[in-house]
Each structure stands twice: as C-alpha cells, then as structure tokens.
C-alpha positions as CSV (number, residue, x, y, z in Angstrom):
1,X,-129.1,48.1,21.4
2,X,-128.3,50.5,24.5
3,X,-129.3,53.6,24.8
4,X,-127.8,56.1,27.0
5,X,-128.6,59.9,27.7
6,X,-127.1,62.3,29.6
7,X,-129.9,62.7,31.7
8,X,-129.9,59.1,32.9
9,X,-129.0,59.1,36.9
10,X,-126.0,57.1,36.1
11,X,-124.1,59.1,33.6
12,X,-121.2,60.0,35.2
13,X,-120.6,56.0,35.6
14,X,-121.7,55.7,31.3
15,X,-118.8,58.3,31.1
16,X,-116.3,56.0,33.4
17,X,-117.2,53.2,31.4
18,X,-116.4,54.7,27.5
19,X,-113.2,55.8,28.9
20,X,-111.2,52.2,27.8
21,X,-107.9,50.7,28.2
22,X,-107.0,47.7,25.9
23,X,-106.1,44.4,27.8
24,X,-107.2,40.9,27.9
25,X,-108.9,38.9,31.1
26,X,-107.3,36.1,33.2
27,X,-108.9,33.3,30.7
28,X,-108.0,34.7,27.4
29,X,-104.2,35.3,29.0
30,X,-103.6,31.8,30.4
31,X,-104.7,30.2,27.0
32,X,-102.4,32.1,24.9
33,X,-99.6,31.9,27.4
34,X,-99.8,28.0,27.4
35,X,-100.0,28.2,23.5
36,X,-97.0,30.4,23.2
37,X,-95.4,27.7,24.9
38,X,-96.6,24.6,23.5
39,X,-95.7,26.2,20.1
40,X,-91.4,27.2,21.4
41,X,-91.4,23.8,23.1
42,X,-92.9,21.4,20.1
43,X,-93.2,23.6,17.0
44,X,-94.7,22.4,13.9
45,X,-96.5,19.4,16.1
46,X,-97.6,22.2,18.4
47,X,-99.3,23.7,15.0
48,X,-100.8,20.8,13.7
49,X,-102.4,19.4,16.9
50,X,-103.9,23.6,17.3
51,X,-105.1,23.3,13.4
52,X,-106.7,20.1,14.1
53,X,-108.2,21.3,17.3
54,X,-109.6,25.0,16.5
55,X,-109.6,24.9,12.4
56,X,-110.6,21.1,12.1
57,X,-108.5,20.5,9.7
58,X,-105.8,17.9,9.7
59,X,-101.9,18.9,8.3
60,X,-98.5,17.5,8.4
61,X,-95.3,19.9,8.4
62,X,-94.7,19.5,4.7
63,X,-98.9,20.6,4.2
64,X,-98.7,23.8,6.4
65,X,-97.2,26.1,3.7
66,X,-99.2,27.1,0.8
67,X,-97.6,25.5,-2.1
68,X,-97.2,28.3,-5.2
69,X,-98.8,26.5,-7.3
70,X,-101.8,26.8,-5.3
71,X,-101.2,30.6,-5.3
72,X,-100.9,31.1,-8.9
73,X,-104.2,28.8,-9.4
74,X,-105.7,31.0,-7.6
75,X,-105.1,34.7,-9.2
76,X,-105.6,32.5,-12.4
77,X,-109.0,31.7,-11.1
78,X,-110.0,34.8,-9.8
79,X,-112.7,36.6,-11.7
80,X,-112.1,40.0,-14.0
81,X,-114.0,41.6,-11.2
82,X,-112.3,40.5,-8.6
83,X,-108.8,41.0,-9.8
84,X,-110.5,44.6,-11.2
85,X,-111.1,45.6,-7.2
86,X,-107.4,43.7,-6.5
87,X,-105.2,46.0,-8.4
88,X,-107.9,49.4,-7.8
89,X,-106.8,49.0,-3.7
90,X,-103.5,47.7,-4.2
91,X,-102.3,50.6,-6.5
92,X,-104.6,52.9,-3.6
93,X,-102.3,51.3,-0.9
94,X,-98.8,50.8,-2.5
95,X,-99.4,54.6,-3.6
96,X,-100.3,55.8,-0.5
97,X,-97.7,54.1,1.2
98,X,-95.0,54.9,-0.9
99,X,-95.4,58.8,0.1
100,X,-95.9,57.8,3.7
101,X,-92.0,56.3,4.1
102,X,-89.4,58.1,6.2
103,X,-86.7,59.1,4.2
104,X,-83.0,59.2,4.6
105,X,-81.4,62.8,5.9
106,X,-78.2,64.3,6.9
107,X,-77.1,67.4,9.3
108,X,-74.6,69.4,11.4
109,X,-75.1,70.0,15.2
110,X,-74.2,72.6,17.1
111,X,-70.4,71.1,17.5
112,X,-70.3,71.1,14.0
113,X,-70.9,66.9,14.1
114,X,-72.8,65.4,10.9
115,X,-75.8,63.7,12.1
116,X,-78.7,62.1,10.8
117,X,-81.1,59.2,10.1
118,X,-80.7,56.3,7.8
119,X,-83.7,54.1,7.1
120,X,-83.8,50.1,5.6
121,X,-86.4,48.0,5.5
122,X,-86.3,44.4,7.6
123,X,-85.7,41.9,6.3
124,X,-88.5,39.5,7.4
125,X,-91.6,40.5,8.4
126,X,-94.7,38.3,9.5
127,X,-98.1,39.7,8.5
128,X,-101.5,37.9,10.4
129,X,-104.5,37.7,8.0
130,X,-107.8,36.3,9.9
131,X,-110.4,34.1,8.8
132,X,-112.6,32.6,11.1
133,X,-116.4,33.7,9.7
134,X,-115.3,35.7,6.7
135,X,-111.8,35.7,4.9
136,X,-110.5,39.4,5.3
137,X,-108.9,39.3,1.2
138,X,-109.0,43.3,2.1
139,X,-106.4,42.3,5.1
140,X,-104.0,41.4,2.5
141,X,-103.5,44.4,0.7
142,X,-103.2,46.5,3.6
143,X,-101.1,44.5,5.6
144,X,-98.4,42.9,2.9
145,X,-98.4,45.4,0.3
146,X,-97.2,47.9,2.8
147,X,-94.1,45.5,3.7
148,X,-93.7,45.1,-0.1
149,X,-94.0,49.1,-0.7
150,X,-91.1,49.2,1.8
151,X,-88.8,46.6,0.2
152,X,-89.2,43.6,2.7
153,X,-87.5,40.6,0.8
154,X,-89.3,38.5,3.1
155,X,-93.1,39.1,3.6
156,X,-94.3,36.3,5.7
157,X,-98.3,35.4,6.0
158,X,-99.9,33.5,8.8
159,X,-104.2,32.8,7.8
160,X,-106.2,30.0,9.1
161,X,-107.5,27.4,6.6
162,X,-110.3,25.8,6.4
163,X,-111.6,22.4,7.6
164,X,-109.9,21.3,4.0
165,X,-107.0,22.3,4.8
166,X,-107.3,24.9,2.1
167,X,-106.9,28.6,2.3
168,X,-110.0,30.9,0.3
169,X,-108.4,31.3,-3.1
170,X,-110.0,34.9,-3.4
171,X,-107.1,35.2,-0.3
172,X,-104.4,33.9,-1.9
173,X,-105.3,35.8,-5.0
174,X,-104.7,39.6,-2.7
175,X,-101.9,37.9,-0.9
176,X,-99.8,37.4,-4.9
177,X,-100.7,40.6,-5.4
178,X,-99.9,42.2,-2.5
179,X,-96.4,40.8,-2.6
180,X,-96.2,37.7,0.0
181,X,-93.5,35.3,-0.2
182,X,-94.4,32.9,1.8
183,X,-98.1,31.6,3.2
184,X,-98.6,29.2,6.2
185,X,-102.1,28.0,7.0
186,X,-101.7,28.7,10.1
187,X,-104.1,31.0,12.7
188,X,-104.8,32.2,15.8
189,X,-102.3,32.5,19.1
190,X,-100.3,29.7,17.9
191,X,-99.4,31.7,14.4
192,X,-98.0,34.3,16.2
193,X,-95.7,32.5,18.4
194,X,-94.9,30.6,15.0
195,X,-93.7,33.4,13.7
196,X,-91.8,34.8,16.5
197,X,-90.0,32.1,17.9
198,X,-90.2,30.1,14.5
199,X,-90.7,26.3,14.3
200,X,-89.2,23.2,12.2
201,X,-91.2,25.1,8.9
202,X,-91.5,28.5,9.6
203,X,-88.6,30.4,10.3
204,X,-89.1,33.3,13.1
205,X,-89.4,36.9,11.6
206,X,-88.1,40.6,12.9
207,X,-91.9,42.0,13.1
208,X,-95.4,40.7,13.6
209,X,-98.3,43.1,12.1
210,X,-102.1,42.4,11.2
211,X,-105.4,42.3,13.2
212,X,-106.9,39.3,15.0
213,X,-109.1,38.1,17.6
214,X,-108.4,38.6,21.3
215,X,-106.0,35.6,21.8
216,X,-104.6,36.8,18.2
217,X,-103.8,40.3,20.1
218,X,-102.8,38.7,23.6
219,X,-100.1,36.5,21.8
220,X,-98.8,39.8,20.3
221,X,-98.2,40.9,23.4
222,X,-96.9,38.3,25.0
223,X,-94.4,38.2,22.7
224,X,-93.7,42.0,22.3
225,X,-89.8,41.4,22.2
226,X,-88.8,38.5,21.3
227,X,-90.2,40.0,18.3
228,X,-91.3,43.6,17.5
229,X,-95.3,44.2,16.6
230,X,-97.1,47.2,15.1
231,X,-100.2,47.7,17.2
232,X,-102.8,45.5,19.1
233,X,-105.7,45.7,16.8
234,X,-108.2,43.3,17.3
235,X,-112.0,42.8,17.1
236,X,-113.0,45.5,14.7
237,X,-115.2,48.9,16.1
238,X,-116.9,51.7,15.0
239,X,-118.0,55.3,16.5
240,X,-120.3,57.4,14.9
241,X,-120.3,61.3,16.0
242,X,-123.1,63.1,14.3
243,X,-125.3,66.3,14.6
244,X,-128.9,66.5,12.7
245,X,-127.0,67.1,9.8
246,X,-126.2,63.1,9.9
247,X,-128.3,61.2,7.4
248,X,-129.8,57.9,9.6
249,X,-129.8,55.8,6.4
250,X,-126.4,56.3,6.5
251,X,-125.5,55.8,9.8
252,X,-127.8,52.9,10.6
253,X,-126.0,51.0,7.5
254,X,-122.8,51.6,9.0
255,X,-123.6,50.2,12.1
256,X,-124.7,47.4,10.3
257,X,-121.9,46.8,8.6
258,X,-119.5,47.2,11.5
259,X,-122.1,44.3,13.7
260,X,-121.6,41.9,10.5
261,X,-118.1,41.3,11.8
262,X,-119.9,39.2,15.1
263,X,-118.3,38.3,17.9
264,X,-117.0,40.9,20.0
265,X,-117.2,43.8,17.4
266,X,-118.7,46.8,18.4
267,X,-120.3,49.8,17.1
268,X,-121.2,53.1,19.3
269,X,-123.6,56.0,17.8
270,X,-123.3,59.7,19.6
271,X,-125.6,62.5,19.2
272,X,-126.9,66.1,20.6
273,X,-129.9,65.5,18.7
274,X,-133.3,63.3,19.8
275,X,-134.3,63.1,16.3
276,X,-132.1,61.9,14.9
277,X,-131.1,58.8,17.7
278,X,-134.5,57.6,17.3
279,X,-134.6,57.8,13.2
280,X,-131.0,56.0,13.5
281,X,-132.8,53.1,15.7
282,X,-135.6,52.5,13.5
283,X,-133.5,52.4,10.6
284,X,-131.1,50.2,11.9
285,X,-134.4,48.1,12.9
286,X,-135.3,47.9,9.6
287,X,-132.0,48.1,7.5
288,X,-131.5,44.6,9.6
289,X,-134.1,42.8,8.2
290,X,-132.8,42.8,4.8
291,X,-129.1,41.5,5.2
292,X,-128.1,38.0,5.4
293,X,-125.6,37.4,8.2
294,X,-127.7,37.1,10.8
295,X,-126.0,35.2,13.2
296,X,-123.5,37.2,12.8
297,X,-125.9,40.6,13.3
298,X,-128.2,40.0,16.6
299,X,-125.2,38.7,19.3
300,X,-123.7,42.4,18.3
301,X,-127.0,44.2,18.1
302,X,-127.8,42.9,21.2
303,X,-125.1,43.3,23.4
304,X,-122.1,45.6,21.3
305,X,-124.2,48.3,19.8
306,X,-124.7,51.6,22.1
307,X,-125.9,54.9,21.1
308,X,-125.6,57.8,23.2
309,X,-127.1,61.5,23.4
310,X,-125.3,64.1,25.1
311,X,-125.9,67.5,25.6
312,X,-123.4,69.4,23.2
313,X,-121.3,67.9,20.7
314,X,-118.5,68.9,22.2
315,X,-119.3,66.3,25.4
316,X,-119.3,64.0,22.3
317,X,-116.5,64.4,21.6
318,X,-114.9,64.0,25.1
319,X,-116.6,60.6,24.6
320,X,-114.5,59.9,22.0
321,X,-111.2,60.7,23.3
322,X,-112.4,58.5,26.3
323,X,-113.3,55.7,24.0
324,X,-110.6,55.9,21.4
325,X,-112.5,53.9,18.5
326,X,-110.8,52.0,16.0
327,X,-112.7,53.7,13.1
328,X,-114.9,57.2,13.4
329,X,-117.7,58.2,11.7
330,X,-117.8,62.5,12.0
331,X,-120.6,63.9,10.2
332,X,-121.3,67.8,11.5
333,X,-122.1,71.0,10.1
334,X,-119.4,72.3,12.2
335,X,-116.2,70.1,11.4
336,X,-114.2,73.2,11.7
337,X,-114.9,73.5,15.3
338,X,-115.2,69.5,15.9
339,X,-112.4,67.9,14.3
340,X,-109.4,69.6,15.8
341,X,-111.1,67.6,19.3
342,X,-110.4,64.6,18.1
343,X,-106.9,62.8,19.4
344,X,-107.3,59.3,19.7
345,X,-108.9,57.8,16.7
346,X,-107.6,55.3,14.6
347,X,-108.8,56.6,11.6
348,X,-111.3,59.8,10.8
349,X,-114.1,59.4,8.0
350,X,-115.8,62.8,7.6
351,X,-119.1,63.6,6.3
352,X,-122.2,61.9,4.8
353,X,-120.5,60.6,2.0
354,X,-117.4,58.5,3.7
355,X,-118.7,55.4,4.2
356,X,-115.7,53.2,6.8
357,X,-116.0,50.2,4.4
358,X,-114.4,52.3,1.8
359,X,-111.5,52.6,4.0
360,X,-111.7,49.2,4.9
361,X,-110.8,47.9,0.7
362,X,-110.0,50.6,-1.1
363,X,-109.4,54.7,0.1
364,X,-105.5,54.2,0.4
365,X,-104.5,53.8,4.3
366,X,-104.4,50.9,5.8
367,X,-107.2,49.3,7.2
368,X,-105.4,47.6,10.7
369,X,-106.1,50.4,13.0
370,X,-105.9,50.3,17.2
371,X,-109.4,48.8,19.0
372,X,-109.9,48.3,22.2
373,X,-109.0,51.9,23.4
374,X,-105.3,50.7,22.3
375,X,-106.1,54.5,19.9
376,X,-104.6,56.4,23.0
377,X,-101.4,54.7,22.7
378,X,-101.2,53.5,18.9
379,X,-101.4,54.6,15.3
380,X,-102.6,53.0,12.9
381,X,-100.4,50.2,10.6
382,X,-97.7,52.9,8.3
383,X,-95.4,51.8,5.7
384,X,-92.4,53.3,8.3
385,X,-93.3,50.4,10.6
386,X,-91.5,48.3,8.1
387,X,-88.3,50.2,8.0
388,X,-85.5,49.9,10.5
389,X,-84.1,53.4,12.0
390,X,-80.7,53.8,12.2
391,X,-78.6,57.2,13.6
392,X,-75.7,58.4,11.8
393,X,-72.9,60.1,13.4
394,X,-69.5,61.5,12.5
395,X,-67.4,63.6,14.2
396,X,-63.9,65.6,13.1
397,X,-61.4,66.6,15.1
398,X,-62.5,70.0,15.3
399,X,-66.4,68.9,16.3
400,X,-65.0,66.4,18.7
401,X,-62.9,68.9,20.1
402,X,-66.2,71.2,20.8
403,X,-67.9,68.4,22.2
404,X,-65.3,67.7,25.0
405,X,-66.3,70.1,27.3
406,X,-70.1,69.0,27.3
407,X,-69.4,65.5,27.5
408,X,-66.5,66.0,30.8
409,X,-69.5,67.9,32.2
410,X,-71.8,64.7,31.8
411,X,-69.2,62.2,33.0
412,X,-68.1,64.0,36.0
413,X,-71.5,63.9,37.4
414,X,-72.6,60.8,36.6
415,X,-69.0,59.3,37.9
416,X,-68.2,57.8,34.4
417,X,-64.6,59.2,33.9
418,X,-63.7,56.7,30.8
419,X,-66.5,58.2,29.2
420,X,-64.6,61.6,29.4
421,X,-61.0,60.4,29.2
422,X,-62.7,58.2,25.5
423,X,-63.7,62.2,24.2
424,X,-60.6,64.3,25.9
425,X,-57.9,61.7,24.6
426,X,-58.7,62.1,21.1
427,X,-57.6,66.3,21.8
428,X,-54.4,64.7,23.4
C-alpha cells in the first residue's frame, strides 16, 4: 500500500497524478482494434478461434448460444437461497428503475407550436456480463433487468464461458430472471464487436452496456457509432473519504473487498486524521489474513491500494473531484458541509453503515458505474439509457405564421433562403 501526506515534498505532483482521464495505452488499443476487425471481416470463426485462444474452450457457431434448456436447468437448479437473493435485487432494481424512466410530455411554445418529447424503448439492446476470476451473477440484474424494466423485446447477453464451454449456472439463473432473451458465450473485445457489427449467429444490436476489462472498454469505444454505448466502466474502484468519525474495521474491509476484484482494480483511502490512517493500515493488514482470494488480494494491495492524508477535508474532497472514483465511501460528522463538494462520483455511499457491496447486489441502482476518471464525463447505467428520444412538433397556421419572422431572420443570415421561402410560403 502507498501512503501519501500532504507534507511529502512531492505533493503537488500526488495531486497531478489523482487528477485522471479514462483512456487506454498503445498495446491495449492495437489489440482491440485488430480484434474488431478480425470479428467484421470473419464473424463467428473470428469468435471461435478468440474463445479457443483466451477462454480455452473449443465452440462451433451452432454451440455459441446458450441453448434454453440450459437456462431453465439452471434457475431449476439454483438453490432457495440463491433464487431468495435473485428476486430480493431484482425487485430492488426493476423498482428502482421503473421510477427512474423519462416520461412522455407535451407543450406550447412561445409561437403557440405544440412541442414535446416522446420516449420508446430500442429494440435490441446488447448487455456485457464479465467472467474471467469470478462470474459477476450481480452484473445481470443490473444490467438486463434495466433493459427489461424499459421494454426492450430484445435483451441481448455477451459472458465468457468457461474452458467447458459452459457458462456458471448461478449466471444463467440472474440472466432468466433479469429478463435476457438471448445468451452468447462469448467475452471480451471480440463480444463487443459481435454485437455491434453482428456475425453469422449473433445479430448486431442498437446499444452496448455492461462493465469489462480494459480491452472490454477499448472495444466500446472503438465502436462508439456504429453502435451506441452507455459509459466506459471497466476495472472496478473504490474511494474512501472519511474523518475520525470513520470506523477502520469498516473501511479496511471495504478496501478489501474492492482488491478481491485483482487485476487492475483499485482502491484509494483519504483522511485529515493520523489516527485513523494508521488504524485503517493495520486493519487492513490483519483483515487480509483471513480471506481466501489471495492471489487475487496482494497484486492490488501492493500496487492499486493508496491512502492519503490531507490537511482539511475539504482538500479531500478536491481529491475526489480530481479522481472521479467509480464508487465513494463518505463517512463524516459533517456531511452537510461535505457532500454538496462532491461532482464526479459514480455513485455516493454515506456513512458507517453503507457498505459498497450492498450497492453492488442489492440497494436498487445499478451497479455499472464510470472508472477510470470516465465519472467527469459519465453517469452511471439508468433505465433512460434504454429508451430512444424522440421530439414532437406541430405547428398551425396561426403558430407557423408567428414563427415566420424568426425563422426569415435565421435564413437571411446564414444565406439559406429555401429555409425561409419553406416557412413564408405556407402564409402565402
């Protein structure tokens, strides 16, 4: 773990460095990119020789999708427990989502001219559901029952499979739940392009959401219109702003559990007070010993964990903003003051007793949420990412008539008489 102060001679560069922008390198670019076009060129053999290659597992074109019998096996295999904790976030989500949609509405200009909004939902949607370590079954529900929440007919789901060729049943049990229609075993950069320029199986969709690793998030991009995406949310993150009023049981463990991700996850810890930095580190030290992913835990602990004190915790806050963390921890006696600070978070858990992981399976919001410092640019996944905006306009003679003058104004300076002469004609 790092540990910074604001008294260190290289502060000001600690500060430069917090203050993120979300891209990928060279490497990571050039991989997806040739990928993107192995996959448009060749399709489903495109897939199969990437499944073979990164999942080791060995498909044809009829064995890519998920057959439904193998769905329904496995919510009639899951465990009372584990359907239990199923339906408790799905009916979290779906409700939650449900009062988040935009809504239909209709008005009258200043010309008199009805105007408004009309909103549908697409009709084909792809939603990416990682595996790799651990198979996110929490992913499901807050990807694909927001799609199904805003009447998708078509919820498409990419997921990798294992060296089987079989995708984790306790998966396939959220994704019948949550609504899907269709399941590829398909991962990584190669999914993506799948689903946006489609292949001889899978038919291309309107809209790519769901997390994923960094080539996940780089193929997103790269094929940001050709297809729409929600966000860039990739390896997950965690920031924890606290004042001596944070508990260090509490925070240690949620720096634990962000680290159990691996890989490039990453989990910051900022405080004004020296107590309590050094009480988080030797709980984290010893909370660390217990747990079981340990392969998983020391690559982060070593190199993705950083805590931080600063002098106020309004500098802490700064930090934040500068950072724009995926998830944030804010436990302080003086939310009041603190919260309204924060801008670029993902998503806000305040207070001792609001642990992230509940947000990750259960609270009601979605868990796919910006990383990388995409927060400055991003929201988090919403139910109206699903739905399609459409203006409304109609005019009458009377409200065309008003609008004449404005519009001749507008056409004579930008040179575009037959824009004028289309408005003035119908006063004729």
């Amino acid at each position: 773990m790092k540990i910074l102060r604001h008294t260190d001679a290289d502060w000001k560069q600690t500060l430069t460095n917090l203050d993120r922008r979300a891209e990928a390198s060279d490497a990571v670019r050039e991989v997806v990119s040739s990928v993107v076009k192995a996959v448009r060129e060749r399709g489903d053999a495109a897939l199969i020789e990437f499944t073979a290659k990164f999942d080791g597992a060995t498909l044809t074109s009829e064995t890519l999708r998920v057959s439904q019998e193998e769905i329904d096996a496995a919510w009639n295999a899951a465990t009372p427990e584990l359907r239990s904790a199923l339906e408790a976030s799905h009916r979290n989500v779906f409700a939650f989502s449900r009062k988040s949609m935009r809504q239909d509405w209709h008005g009258t200009n200043e010309q008199g001219a009805e105007v408004g909004e009309v909103y549908h939902p697409f009709e084909r949607v792809g939603c990416y559901v990682p595996g790799g370590t651990a198979p996110l079954v929490s992913t499901a529900i807050m990807t694909v029952t927001l799609a199904a929440a805003a009447g998708v007919p078509e919820i498409v789901v990419c997921t990798p499979c294992g060296r089987d060729g079989k995708v984790n049943p306790g998966l396939l049990a959220a994704l019948k739940l949550a609504g899907a229609t269709e399941v590829y075993k398909v991962g990584g950069a190669q999914a993506i392009a799948a689903l946006a320029y489609g292949t001889q199986t899978i038919q291309p969709v309107a809209k790519i959401v769901g997390p994923g690793n960094s080539y996940v998030v780089e193929a997103k991009r790269q094929c940001l219109g050709a297809v729409s995406i929600d966000l860039l949310p990739g390896p997950s993150e965690v920031l924890i702003l606290a004042d001596k009023s944070g508990d260090p049981r509490f925070i240690a463990a949620d720096i634990l559990a962000q680290a159990e991700h691996g890989k490039d996850s990453q989990a910051g810890f900022i405080t004004d007070d020296v107590a309590l930095l050094d009480a988080v580190v030797a709980e984290v030290d010893r909370q660390c010993q217990t747990l079981t992913r340990q392969d998983q835990l020391k690559p982060v602990l070593e190199k993705g964990v950083f805590l931080i004190l600063t002098s106020t915790l309004e500098e802490g806050a700064r930090l934040v903003n500068a950072y724009a963390p995926e998830h944030l921890s804010l436990i302080t006696e003086r939310e009041g003051d603190i919260l309204p600070l924060i801008r670029t978070a993902g998503a806000i858990f305040l207070g001792n007793h609001s642990p992230v992981a509940v947000g990750d399976f259960v609270a009601g919001p979605s868990h796919t949420l910006p990383t990388g410092g995409a927060g400055k640019s991003f929201p988090g996944l919403t139910v109206d990412m699903f739905q399609r905006r459409t203006s409304i306009i109609r005019l009458s003679r009377e409200s065309c008539a008003k609008s004449e003058p404005i519009v001749r104004a507008f056409a004579e300076v930008e040179g575009l008489d037959a824009h004028g002469r289309s408005v003035s004609i119908r006063g004729e």
